[in-house]
Residue, then its C-alpha position, 0 to 999 in steps of 0.5 A: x741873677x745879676x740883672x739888678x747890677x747892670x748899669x744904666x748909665x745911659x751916656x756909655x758908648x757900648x749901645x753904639x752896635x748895628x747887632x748885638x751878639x745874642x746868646x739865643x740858641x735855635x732850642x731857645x728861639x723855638x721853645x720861645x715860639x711855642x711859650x708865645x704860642x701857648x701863652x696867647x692860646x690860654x688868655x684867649x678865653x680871657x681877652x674874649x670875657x673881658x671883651x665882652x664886659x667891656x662891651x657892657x660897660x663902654x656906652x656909659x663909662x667910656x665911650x666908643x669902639x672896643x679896641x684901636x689899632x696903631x701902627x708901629x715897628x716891629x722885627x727887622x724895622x717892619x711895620x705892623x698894626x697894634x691891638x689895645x682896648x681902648x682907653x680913651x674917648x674921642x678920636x685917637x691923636x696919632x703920634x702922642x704919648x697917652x701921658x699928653x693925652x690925659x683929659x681924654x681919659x675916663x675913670x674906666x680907661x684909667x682902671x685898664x691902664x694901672x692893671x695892663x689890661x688895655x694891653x691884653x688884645x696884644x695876644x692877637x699880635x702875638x698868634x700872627x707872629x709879629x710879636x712875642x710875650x717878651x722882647x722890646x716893647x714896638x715904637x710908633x713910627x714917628x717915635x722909632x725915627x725920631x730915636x734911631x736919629x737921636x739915639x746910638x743903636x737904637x735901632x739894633x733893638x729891631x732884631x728881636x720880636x716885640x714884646x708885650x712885656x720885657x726887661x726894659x719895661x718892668x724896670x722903667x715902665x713907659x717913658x716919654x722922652x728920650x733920655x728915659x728911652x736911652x736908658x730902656x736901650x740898654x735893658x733892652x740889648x741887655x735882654x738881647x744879649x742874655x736871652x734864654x730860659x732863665x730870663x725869659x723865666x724871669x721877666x714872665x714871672x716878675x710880669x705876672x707878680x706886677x699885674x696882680x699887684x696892679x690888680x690888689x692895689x688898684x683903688x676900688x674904693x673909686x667908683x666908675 
C-alpha cells in the first residue's frame, strides 16, 4: 500500500471539490453494509457486558447515567444522535471538545478514553444505518459549520457514511483546531476516493491492532 505516501500538506488546493470521484463499485457499497452489519451483530454481546459492568462501577468511580448522546452530522449533511459511554461527571457542555473539558474527567472515564471504549455504543448507529465502521468520523454541528466555513470542501466528506473509525483517525487521532482538521480532510477524501476491499481491510485491521495496543499499554498500575 501506498497510503504511508500521501501528502498531508493541508495548504494544497486539490480538497477545494463539492464531490469526490470515488471508486466504490455498488459490490463494494453492499458488502461494506452487511461487514457493518456483521460487525455491530458481534460486538453486541460486548457492548451489553461492558454496559452491565459499567453499571457497577458508575456510582462510585464515575458518576451519573451509562451513556450520552450528541447530536452530530452525518451523510448527506443530515443530522443524527450519537451514542458513547459516558466519561465524564456533571452535565454535558454542548459544543466543546472533550480536550477543554478535562477536570470533568475521572480515572475510569480516562481509562475508557485510551482504549476506545466510550466509543463502543456507536454499534448502535451503525444497526440504524446512520453510520458505518469506516468513514470520516461525524462532527458536532457547531463544529461542521464552523469548518465548511472555514475549510475548502470540507463539506465534500458528507457524501460517505461516518464511521467509527477511519483513515484520517488512525493517522492524526482527535484533533481540535482547524488547521489539524484540514490536514484529517485530506485523508479522509483520500479515503473516498480509494475505497474498496483493501483499505477497508486495511484500516479494520490496523483498528483492531491500535485497541489491544490501548488495552496492553494502558496503565494498570493506576488504581480507580
Amino acid at each position: 500500500m501506498t497510503i504511508e505516501k500521501f501528502s498531508t500538506d493541508f495548504l494544497d488546493a486539490s480538497p477545494v471539490v463539492e464531490k469526490i470521484p470515488s471508486s466504490a463499485t455498488l459490490r463494494f457499497k453492499v458488502a461494506k453494509r452487511l461487514v457493518d452489519l456483521g460487525f455491530a451483530l458481534m460486538l453486541l454481546p460486548v457492548f451489553v457486558l461492558i454496559a452491565c459492568i459499567l453499571i457497577l462501577l458508575n456510582p462510585r468511580f464515575n458518576r451519573g447515567s451509562l451513556m450520552y448522546s450528541q447530536e452530530r452530522v452525518g451523510r448527506d449533511a443530515e443530522r443524527f444522535q450519537i451514542y458513547k459511554f459516558r466519561t465524564m461527571e456533571g452535565e454535558n457542555e454542548e459544543c466543546r471538545f472533550a480536550t477543554q473539558e478535562k477536570e470533568r474527567i475521572r480515572r475510569l472515564g480516562r481509562f475508557m478514553r485510551a482504549t476506545r471504549i466510550d466509543e463502543l455504543p456507536q454499534i448502535l448507529n451503525v444497526l440504524l444505518g446512520q453510520m458505518s465502521m469506516v468513514g470520516p468520523r461525524p462532527e458536532q454541528v457547531k463544529f461542521y459549520k464552523q469548518y465548511t466555513a472555514a475549510i475548502p470542501g470540507y463539506a465534500a466528506r458528507q457524501q460517505v457514511r461516518p464511521g467509527i473509525t477511519g483513515l484520517a483517525q488512525l493517522k492524526y487521532g482527535y484533533t481540535s483546531d482547524t488547521v489539524g482538521t484540514a490536514r484529517k480532510l485530506k485523508w479522509d477524501l483520500e479515503y473516498i476516493r480509494r475505497s474498496g476491499f483493501r483499505l477497508e481491510a486495511y484500516i479494520i485491521l490496523r483498528t483492531i491492532v491500535f485497541v489491544f495496543q490501548r488495552l496492553i499499554n494502558v496503565n494498570t498500575k493506576t488504581k480507580l
